[in-house]
C-alpha angles and dihedrals in degrees: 000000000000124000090247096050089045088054094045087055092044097051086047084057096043088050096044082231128133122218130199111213115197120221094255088060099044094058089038087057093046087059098043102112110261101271129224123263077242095062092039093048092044083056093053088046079052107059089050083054099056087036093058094044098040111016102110093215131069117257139165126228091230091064094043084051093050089043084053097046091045089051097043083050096044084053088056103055133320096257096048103096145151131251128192111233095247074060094051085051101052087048098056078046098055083042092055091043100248091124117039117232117219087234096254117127104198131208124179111242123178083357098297132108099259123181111237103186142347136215132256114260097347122127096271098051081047085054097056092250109161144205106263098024106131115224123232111171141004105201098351100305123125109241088204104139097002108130114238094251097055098040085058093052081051091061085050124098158126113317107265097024120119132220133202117229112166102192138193136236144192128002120019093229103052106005123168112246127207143177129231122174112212128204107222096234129150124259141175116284109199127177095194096038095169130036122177162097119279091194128348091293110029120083120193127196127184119214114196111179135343102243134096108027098336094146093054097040084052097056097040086053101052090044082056084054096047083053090048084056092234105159094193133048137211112202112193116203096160115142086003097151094196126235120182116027100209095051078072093067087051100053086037092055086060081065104040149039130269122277091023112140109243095183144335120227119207124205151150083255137064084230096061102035095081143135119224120212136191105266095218141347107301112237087223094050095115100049124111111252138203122175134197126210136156144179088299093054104111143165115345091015086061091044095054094030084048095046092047082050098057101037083054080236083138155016115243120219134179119036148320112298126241099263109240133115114138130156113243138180137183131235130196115227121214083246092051099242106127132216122220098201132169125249111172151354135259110246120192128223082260091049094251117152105229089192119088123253115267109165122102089002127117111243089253094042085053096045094052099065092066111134085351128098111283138233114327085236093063105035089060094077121084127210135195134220135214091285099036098259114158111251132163149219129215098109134332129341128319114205131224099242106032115203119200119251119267129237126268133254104254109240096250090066095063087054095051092045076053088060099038101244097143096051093058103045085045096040092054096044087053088054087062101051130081120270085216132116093237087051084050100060100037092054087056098063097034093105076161114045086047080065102049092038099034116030113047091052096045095048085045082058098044091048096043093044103037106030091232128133091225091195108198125189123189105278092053087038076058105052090033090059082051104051091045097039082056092055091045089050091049093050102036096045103011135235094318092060087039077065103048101049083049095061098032095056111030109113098215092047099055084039090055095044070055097073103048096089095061091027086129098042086057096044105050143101107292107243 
């Protein structure tokens, strides 16, 4: 594209316009000399000129200049983006704890504010709040436009203090909307949020992020299962929405050898351009692995799922990830506003390219690939791994055993979680049952004996209280069952037995202890 046509693109961005070039134009521009930084940047001078002499509203230059930094950045990639610095502040507070988040991480997808994971036991999980809901207002004020950054520092707030979302569901077309209001409090926040056997073998760990002291929890917590004598571990990286890329090479060198490459990074600069290798022989790197992922796992969670892939380290369940795995860094202004930009991609061992593609993609275009196959042009090519297994490109990881995707919570049922519906149909049915061990484990098999017990009292409720039909068929009686009969476990026999049920009664899960006997079979060269 030629200086003066990408000026032209950036300034109708600036100015929020649309132009319709003719034919006739389009080649005349095509053929206009490259012109200097100087003259683009004498246009751009221009423009604020005409703005400040003939535009009929009031309007400062620092806001034109911040409109013009969000769209050059916008123009770049969809995750580069620009923060005020009293946005800058409230973010190293959050980051101190002074202001309470509401435990959502956001991503825009098909150009909405999507939430991309929860987290476990914060007000919005307690809201009913779920993986995939789009966000349209906090306190009554529409998010449209509003970059993802920004949007989370907006959720943030005092202790004790409450904010408004009123979120969407379902089909883009016609989705049901609903409203929860959510009380800033603290809550545990927890890496490694699960740690235990799912039979007398088969240890399972859950990563939630790859923030705080990730590397070291993981470890800890791999050392507890080889206590335990498991001789086979599940490593659940589902709706991980990443965090520190490099995290991603610690946790990688447990599973593999030394010197083993984790990940390239390309970029403009040496720096960046970089491969990063295992430190030292892991002292897993023996054990049989399976790892989850699904459509939420971003970032991080791609790179290491990606690098075990291709080492043939694991076996991937679940589906396809998100597709995104850029570097970015962060630089300070003379004003104090800050820039997140981008400088370089996330490469596999193979040499595929986790990130989706941008690049001559419109934003929504672009949006719309996240956790789906990617453009036709990257998913062509084929890459091998170690052991010359077929994988492919296009944006983000496939797994090796895709699982279809699950239906979602109807919107009434985040209304009625809001309301805490579901806490006091499961609370009283855990009054009536045995505190004993025997009463324990049985509960935790009786699928049902959760519908009898569970369901018909908590959809009464729903429909009395909300004036809602709450029609259910078999599949949402099931994972209702399943959501209530782990609330009673948690309040009749406490965390430990929460954890259990978890692990006990998670489909993918059990699907996933299922492939271990034939884990080398699956993983080797394909004959």
């Amino acid at each position: 594209m030629s200086n003066s046509l990408r000026s032209v693109r950036t300034l109708t961005a600036l100015c929020g316009a649309v132009l319709l070039w003719s034919a006739p134009a389009r080649e005349a521009a095509a053929q206009t000399p490259p012109r200097s930084a100087y003259e683009e940047l004498q246009t751009f001078s221009g423009v604020l000129n005409h703005i400040r002499i003939n535009y009929p509203d009031s309007v400062s230059y620092s806001e034109l200049v911040a409109a013009a930094i969000r769209g050059v950045l916008r123009s770049l990639d969809p995750h580069s983006s620009y923060h005020s610095r009293l946005e800058w502040e409230r973010s190293t507070a959050l980051e101190r704890g002074e202001l309470v988040s509401v435990g959502i991480a956001l991503e825009e997808v098909e150009d909405a504010a999507t939430v991309l994971a929860v987290a476990p036991r914060s007000p919005a999980a307690k809201g009913g709040i779920v993986a995939g809901d789009r966000l349209v207002t906090v306190n009554d004020t529409s998010v449209s436009g509003i970059d993802m950054r920004t949007l989370q520092l907006r959720l943030a707030g005092e202790k004790g203090s409450k904010v408004r979302l009123r979120l969407e569901r379902g089909p883009r077309l016609e989705p049901d909307t609903f409203s929860v209001t959510l009380k800033r409090n603290p809550f545990e926040v927890r890496t490694v949020s699960l740690v235990r056997l799912v039979d007398s073998i088969t240890g399972y760990l859950r990563l939630e992020d790859f923030l705080g002291r990730a590397p070291d929890e993981v470890h800890d917590a791999l050392q507890r299962l080889r206590g335990l004598h498991a001789k086979q571990v599940i490593l659940d990286l589902r709706a991980n929405p990443g965090g520190i890329v490099t995290y991603a090479v610690q946790i990688a060198g447990e599973f593999l050898p030394k010197n083993t490459v984790v990940f390239r990074t390309r970029g403009r600069k040496r720096d960046v351009d970089t491969t990063y290798v295992t430190k030292r022989d892991g002292d897993f790197r023996d054990l049989p692995l399976v790892v989850l992922i699904d459509e939420r796992s971003a970032s991080a969670a791609e790179a290491l799922a990606g690098s075990l892939q291709d080492h043939d380290r694991a076996l991937l369940v679940g589906r396809r990830s998100f597709g995104k795995a850029l570097i970015q860094s962060f630089f300070l202004l003379p004003s104090g506003d800050v820039i997140w930009l981008t400088v370089g991609h996330v490469v596999t061992p193979s040499g595929r390219v986790i990130q989706r593609r941008y690049h001559g993609l419109g934003y929504e275009q672009y949006l719309s690939f996240a956790g789906k196959s990617g453009a036709e042009a990257d998913t062509i090519a084929v890459f091998k791994t170690d052991a010359g297994r077929p994988v492919r490109g296009g944006g983000g990881i496939v797994p090796d055993i895709d699982l279809p995707i699950s239906a979602p919570l109807p919107v009434w049922w985040s209304a009625a979680a809001d309301s805490g519906f579901d806490d006091a149909v499961s609370d009283s049915v855990a009054q009536t049952l045995p505190a004993t061990p025997a009463a324990r484990a049985a509960w935790l098999k009786a699928s049902t004996e959760w519908r009898d017990k569970l369901v018909p009292p908590f959809l009464a409720r729903v429909r009395s209280r909300l004036g809602v039909t709450a029609a259910a068929d078999n599949l949402l009686e099931r994972r209702l069952a399943l959501i209530l009969a782990l609330r009673v476990a948690e309040v009749r026999w406490g965390p430990d037995a929460r954890e259990e049920f978890v692990v006990r009664n998670d489909g993918t899960i059990r699907l996933a202890t299922e492939q271990f006997p034939r884990l080398r079979e699956l993983l080797a060269p394909p004959k």
